[in-house]
C-alpha positions in Angstrom: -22.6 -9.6 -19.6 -20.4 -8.0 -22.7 -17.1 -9.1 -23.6 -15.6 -5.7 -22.4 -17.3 -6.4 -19.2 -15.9 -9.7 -18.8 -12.4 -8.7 -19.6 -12.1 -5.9 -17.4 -13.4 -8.6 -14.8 -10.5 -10.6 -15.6 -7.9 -7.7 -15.7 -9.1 -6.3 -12.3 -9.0 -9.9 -10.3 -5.8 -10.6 -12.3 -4.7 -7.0 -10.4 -6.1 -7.6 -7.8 -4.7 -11.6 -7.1 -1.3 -9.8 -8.0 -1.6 -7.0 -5.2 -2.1 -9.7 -2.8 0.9 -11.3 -3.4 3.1 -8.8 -2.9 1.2 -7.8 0.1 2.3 -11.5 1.3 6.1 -11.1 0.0 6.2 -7.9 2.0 5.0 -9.6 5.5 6.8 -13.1 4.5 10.2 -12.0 3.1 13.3 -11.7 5.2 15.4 -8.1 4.4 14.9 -4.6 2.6 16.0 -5.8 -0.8 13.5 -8.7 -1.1 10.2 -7.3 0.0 11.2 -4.0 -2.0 11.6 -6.5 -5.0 8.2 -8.2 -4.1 6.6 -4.7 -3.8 8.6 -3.2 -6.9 8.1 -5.9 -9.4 4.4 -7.4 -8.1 2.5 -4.1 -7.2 3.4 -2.4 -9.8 1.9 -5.3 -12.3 -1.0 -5.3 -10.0 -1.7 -1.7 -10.8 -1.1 -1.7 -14.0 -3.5 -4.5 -15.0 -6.6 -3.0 -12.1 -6.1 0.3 -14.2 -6.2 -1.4 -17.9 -9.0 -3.2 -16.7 -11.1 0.1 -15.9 -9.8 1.5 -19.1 -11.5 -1.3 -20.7 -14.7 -0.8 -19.1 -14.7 3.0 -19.6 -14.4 2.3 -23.3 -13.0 4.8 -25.6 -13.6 7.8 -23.8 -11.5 10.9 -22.5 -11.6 9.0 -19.2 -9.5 6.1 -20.8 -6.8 8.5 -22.5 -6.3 9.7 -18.8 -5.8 6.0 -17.5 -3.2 5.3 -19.7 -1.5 8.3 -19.1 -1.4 7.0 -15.4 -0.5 3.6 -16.5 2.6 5.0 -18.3 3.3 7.2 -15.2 3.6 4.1 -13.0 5.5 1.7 -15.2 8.2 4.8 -15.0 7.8 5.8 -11.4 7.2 2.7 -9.4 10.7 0.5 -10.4 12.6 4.1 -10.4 11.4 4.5 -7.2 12.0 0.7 -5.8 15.5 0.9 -7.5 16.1 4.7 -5.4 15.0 3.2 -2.4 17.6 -0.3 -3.1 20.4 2.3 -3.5 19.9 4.4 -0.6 19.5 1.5 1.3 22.6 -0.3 0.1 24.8 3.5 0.5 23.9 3.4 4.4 25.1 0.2 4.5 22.3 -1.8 4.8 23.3 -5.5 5.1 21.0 -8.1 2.8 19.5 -11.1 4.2 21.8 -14.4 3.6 20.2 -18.0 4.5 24.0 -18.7 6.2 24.2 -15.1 8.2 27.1 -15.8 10.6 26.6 -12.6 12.1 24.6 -11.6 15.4 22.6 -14.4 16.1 21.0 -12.4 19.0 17.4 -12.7 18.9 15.1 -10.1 19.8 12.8 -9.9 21.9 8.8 -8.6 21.3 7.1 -6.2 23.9 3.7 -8.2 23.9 2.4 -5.5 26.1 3.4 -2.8 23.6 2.2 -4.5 20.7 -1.5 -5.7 22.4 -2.1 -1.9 23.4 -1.3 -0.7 19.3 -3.6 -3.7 18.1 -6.5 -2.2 20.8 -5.7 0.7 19.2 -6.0 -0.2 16.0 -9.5 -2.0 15.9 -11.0 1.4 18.0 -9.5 3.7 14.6 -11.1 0.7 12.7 -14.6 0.4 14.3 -14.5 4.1 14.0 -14.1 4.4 10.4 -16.9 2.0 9.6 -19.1 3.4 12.1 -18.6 7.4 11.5 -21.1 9.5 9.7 -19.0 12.2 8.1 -16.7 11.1 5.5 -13.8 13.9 6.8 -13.7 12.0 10.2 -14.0 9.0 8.7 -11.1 9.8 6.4 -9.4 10.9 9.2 -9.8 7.8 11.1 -8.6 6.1 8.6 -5.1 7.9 8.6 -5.2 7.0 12.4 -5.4 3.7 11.5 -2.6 3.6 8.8 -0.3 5.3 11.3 -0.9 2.3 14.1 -0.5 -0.5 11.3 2.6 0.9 10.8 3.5 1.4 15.0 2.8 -2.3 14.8 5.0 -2.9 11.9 7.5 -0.9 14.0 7.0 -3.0 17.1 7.4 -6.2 15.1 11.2 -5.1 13.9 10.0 -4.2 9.8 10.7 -0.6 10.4 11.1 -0.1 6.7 7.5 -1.7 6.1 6.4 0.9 8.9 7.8 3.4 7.2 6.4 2.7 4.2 3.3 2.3 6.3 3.3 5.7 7.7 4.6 7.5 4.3 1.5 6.8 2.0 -1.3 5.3 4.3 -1.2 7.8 6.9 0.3 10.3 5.1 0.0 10.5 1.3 -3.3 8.7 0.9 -4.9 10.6 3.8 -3.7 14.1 2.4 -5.1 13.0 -1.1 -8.4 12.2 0.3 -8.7 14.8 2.6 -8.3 17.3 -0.3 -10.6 15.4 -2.5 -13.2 15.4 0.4 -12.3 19.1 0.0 -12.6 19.8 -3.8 -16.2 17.6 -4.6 -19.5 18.9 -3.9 -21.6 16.7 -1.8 -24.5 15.4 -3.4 -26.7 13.9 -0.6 -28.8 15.4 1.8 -28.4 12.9 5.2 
């Protein structure tokens, strides 16, 4: 292997390692504000080292100009957009999570039933996805998926994870993708 290789190895796992922890802060942390701090602060470090890893294994190319270009667009988006999200949150009055919370202590009770029908749900869109021919249905299928994840998250009380959920898996990524699918010639003949 070449030294380039190698360190676009370690940028990517470093990237990738990173993504995974906020993935964990944003199921394991208790209110808004700290999973939006997990997500704002970790994924956006995660991203930013995956995509400075490819820009090391690309070399010096017109490919690698681009990269940066989207590395500088997400070090300005991403905390701009956590610290919008924070505010608009904290302007509809949206209380943060406080280990003594001598409020409500009313706790609420999961629909099982509810949640074991989405989870069906969601391995069919799964098995469906892997198992699909055409990449527009798998696509698709995939945006199917995203928007159950995110009835789950729903069901389970995170409604702004769902929301999240439903925003850019179902909706954002799925559009992207669906127009890519769109603009790219297919090259294959099965």
């Amino acid at each position: 292997m070449v030294l380039k290789d190698i360190l676009s190895i370690i940028f990517i796992s470093l990237g990738a390692f990173f993504m995974f922890i906020g993935s964990l802060g944003l199921i394991r942390l208790p209110d808004f504000y700290s999973r939006a701090h997990a997500t704002g602060k970790v994924d956006t470090l995660a991203i930013i080292l995956v995509i400075f890893g490819l820009v090391i294994y690309e070399g010096f190319s017109v490919n690698s100009a681009k990269l940066i270009i989207i590395i500088t667009f997400v070090a300005l988006t991403n905390p701009t957009a956590t610290n919008a999200l924070a505010r608009a949150a904290y302007r509809f009055r949206l209380r943060p999570w406080f280990k003594k919370d001598k409020s409500k202590k009313i706790k609420k009770k999961m629909n099982w039933e509810i949640e074991i029908v989405l989870f069906i749900c969601l391995l069919i869109a799964a098995f469906v996805s892997l198992y699909v021919k055409n990449l527009l249905t798998a696509v698709i299928t995939l945006s199917v998926f995203s928007f159950f994840t995110a009835l789950i998250y729903i069901a389970m009380g995170a409604i702004d994870v769902g929301f999240t959920e439903a925003v850019v898996g179902a909706g954002v990524t799925g559009v992207l993708l669906i127009i890519t699918i769109y603009r790219t010639s297919r090259r294959s003949s099965d």
